[in-house]
C-alpha positions in Angstrom: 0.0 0.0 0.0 1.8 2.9 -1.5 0.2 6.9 -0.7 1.5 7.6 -4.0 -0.4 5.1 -5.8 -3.4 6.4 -3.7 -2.8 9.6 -5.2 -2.6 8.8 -8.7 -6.1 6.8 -8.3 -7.4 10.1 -7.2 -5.7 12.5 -9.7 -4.4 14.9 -6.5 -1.5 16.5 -7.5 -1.4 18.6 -4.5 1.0 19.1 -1.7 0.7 16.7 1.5 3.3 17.6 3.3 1.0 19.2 6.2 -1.9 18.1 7.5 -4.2 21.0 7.6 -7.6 21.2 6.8 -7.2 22.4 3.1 -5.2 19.6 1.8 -7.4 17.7 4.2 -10.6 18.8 2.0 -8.7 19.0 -1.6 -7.8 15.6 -0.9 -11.7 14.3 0.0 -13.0 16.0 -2.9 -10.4 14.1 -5.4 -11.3 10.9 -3.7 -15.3 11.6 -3.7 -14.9 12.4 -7.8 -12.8 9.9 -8.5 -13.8 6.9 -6.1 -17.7 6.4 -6.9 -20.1 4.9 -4.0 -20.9 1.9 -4.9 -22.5 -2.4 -4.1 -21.7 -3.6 -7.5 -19.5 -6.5 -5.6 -22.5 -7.6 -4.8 -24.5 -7.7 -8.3 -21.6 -9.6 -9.4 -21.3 -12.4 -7.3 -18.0 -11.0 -4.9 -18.1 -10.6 -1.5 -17.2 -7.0 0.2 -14.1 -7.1 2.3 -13.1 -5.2 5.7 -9.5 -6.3 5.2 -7.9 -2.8 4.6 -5.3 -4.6 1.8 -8.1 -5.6 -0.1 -9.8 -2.6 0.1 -7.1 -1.0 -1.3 -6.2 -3.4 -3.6 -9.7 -3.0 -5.0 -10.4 0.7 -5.1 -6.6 1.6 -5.6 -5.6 -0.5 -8.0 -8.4 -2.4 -9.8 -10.0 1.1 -10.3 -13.3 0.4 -8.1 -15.3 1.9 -5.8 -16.8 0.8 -2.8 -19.4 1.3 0.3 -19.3 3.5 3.4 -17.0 0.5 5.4 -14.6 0.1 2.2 -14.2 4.3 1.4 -14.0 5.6 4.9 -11.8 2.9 6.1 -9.3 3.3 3.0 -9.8 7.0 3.5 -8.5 6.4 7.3 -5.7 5.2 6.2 -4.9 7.4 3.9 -4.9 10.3 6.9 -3.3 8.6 9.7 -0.4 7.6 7.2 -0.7 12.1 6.4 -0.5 12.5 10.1 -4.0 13.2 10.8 -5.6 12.5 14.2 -8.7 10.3 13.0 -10.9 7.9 14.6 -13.5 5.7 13.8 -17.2 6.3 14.8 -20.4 4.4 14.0 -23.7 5.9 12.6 -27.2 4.1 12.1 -28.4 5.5 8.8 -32.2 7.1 8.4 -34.8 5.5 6.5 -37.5 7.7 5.5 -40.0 5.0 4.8 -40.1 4.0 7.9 -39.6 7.2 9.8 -36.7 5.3 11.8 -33.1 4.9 12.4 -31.7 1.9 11.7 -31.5 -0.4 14.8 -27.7 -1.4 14.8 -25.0 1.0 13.1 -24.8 0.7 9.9 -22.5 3.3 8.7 -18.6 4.1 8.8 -17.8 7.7 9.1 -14.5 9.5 10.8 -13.7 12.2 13.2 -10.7 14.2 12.3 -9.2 16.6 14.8 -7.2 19.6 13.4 -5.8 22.5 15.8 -8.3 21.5 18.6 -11.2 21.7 16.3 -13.3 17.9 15.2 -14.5 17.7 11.6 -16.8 14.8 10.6 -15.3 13.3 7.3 -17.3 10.9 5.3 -16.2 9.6 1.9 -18.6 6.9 2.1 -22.4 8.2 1.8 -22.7 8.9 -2.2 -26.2 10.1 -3.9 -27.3 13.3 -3.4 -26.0 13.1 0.2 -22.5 13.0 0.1 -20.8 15.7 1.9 -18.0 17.5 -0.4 -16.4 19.2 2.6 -15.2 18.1 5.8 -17.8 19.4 8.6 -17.0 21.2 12.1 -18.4 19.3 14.5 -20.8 22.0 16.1 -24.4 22.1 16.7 -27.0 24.1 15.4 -25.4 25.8 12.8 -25.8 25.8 8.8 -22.9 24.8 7.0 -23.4 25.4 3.0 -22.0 23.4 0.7 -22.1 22.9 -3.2 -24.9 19.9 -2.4 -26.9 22.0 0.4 -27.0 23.3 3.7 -25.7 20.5 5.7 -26.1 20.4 9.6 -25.6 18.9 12.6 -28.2 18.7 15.9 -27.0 17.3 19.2 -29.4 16.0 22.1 -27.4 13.8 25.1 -24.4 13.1 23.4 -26.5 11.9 20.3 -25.3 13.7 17.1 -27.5 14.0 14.2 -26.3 14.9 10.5 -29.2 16.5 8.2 -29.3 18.5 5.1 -31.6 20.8 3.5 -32.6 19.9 0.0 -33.0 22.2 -3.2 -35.8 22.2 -5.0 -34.6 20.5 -8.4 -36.5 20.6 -11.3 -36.2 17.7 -14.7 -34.4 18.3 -18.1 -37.4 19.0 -20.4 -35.9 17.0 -23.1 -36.5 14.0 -21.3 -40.2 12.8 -20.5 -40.0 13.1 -16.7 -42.7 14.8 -14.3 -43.2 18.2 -14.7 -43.7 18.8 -10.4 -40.9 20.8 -8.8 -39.6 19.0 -5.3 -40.4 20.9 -2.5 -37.2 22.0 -0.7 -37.4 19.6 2.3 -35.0 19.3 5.5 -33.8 15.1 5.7 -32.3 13.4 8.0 -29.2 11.4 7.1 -27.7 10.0 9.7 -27.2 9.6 13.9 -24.1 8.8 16.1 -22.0 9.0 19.1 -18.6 10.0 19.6 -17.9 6.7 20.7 -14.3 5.4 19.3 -15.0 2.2 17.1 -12.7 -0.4 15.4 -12.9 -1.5 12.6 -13.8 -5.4 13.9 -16.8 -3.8 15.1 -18.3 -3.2 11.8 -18.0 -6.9 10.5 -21.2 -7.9 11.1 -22.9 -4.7 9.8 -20.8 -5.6 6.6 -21.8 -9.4 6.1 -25.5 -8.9 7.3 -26.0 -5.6 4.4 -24.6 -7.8 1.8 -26.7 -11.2 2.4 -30.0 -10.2 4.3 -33.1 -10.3 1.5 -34.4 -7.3 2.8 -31.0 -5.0 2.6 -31.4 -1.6 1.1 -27.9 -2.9 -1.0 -29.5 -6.8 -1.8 -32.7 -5.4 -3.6 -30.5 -2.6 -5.6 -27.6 -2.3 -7.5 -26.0 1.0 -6.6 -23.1 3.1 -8.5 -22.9 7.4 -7.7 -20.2 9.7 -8.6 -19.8 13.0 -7.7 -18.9 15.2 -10.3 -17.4 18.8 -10.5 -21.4 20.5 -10.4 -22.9 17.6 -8.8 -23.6 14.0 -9.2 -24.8 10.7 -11.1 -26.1 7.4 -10.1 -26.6 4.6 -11.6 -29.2 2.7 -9.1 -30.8 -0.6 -11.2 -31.3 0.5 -14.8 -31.9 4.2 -13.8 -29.1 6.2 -14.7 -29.8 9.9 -13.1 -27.7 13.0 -13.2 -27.8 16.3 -11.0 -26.5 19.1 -11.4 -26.0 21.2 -8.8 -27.7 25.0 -8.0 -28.6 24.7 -11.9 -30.9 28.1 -11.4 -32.4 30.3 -8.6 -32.1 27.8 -5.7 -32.7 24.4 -7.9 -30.7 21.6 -9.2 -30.8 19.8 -12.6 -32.0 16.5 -13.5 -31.7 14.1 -15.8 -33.5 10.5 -16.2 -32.2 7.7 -18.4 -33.7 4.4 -18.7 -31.0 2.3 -19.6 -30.8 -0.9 -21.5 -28.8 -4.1 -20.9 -26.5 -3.7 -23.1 -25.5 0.0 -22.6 -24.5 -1.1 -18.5 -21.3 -2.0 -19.1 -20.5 1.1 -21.3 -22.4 3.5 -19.0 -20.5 2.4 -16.5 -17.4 2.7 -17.8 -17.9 5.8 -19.4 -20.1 7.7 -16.6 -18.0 5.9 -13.4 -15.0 4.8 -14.8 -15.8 1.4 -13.7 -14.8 -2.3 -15.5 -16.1 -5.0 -13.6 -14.5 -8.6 -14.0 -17.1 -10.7 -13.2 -20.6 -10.4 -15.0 -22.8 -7.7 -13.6 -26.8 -8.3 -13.2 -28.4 -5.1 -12.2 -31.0 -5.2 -9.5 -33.7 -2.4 -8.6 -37.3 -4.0 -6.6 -36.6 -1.9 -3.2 -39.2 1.0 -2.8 -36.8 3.3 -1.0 -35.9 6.0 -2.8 -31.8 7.7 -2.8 -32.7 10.7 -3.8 
């Protein structure tokens, strides 16, 4: 596991030298548009790893992407071999469909601490979600970024992440609904501060890859961000956002893809070749965006 290597994955040409919080977020944004989000392991008959050395192998050097556990512990790496002060904490993810936080955590994020200050740092989310800068960890206040107004609330020692949508309104060249989104405050995530290891994630890992009812069993997911927003590929659905398009909204775009433009898509739109034959999945109900 070379940092150089790293480096050329991401494209980041920058100085590393110091571990302040701008190369901190220059490096996070070159990994979140270069890295997409993704369960395509899965849709291909491959199991996901924890084992850092085959995360890195797989992201690093076979080009991939990965999920919250495989981004966010490569990412950890990455810092403390920088000389950042990062640690490991656990979030249960929000599902809006059922009003609820998940029961056990679910989610990898870390805690940087730079000049006495924490910053939440999560490489790991994708969608329309994924944070593009490293957050303070303060409560109560509005922090705007390129994707929204992202936030964090705190009640007993329970942190929760939120962000405020844009309205976003469809390409008229493609034959999508014509009603606007109203601009809606969602929930993303909750956590503690609690210190975690990385052990303590392994059956989070096995159970979203093989349960029947896992958000990442019942769909195939692939998101990139881009320089004025993102794309997913969840299923067949190829969708693209662009980012503060106009007065407060984002741009969308919806492609119904066939089976044989998958491979291409993804290797055009993701920069993504897959070894093993892909079968794309979409019959869950709750909806990314």
């Amino acid at each position: 596991m070379d940092i150089k290597e790293y480096f050329a994955r991401i494209s980041y040409r920058g100085s590393y030298d110091k571990p302040d919080l701008a190369t901190l977020t220059d490096i996070f944004q070159h990994h979140i548009r270069a890295v997409p989000f993704e369960n395509l392991s899965i849709h291909c008959g491959e199991s996901i790893e924890l084992d850092l050395e085959a995360t890195y192998n797989k992201i690093v050097r076979k080009k991939r992407g990965g999920w919250c556990m495989e981004n966010n512990h490569l990412l950890s790496w990455v810092l403390k071999t920088l000389g950042y002060n990062v640690t490991l904490l656990g979030a249960k993810v929000y599902i809006p469909e059922y009003d609820a936080y998940a029961e056990k955590i679910d989610h990898l994020l870390l805690k940087v601490v730079l000049d006495d200050k924490s910053y939440i740092v999560d490489g790991g989310f994708g969608m329309a979600y994924q944070m593009w800068q490293p957050m303070e960890l303060v409560p109560g206040t509005n922090q705007p970024q390129t994707p929204g107004i992202f936030r964090f609330l705190e009640e007993n020692g329970v942190w929760y992440l939120e962000k405020v949508k844009r309205k976003w309104v469809p390409n008229q060249s493609v034959s999508t609904s014509p009603n606007v989104e109203k601009e809606v405050c969602r929930r993303i995530y909750l956590f503690t501060l609690q210190p975690r290891d990385i052990e303590e994630f392994r059956a989070s890992n096995t159970h979203l890859q093989t349960a029947p009812d896992s958000l990442f069993v019942t769909k195939s997911i692939c998101s990139l961000q881009t320089a004025d927003g993102v794309r997913a590929l969840v299923g067949w659905k190829l969708t693209e956002m662009k980012y503060n398009y106009k007065d407060n909204m984002d741009l969308v775009e919806i492609r119904i893809l066939a089976d044989e433009e998958m491979e291409k898509t993804l290797k055009e739109k993701f920069n993504i070749t897959l070894d093993k034959k892909f079968v794309a999945i979409n019959t869950s109900q709750l909806s990314l965006f």
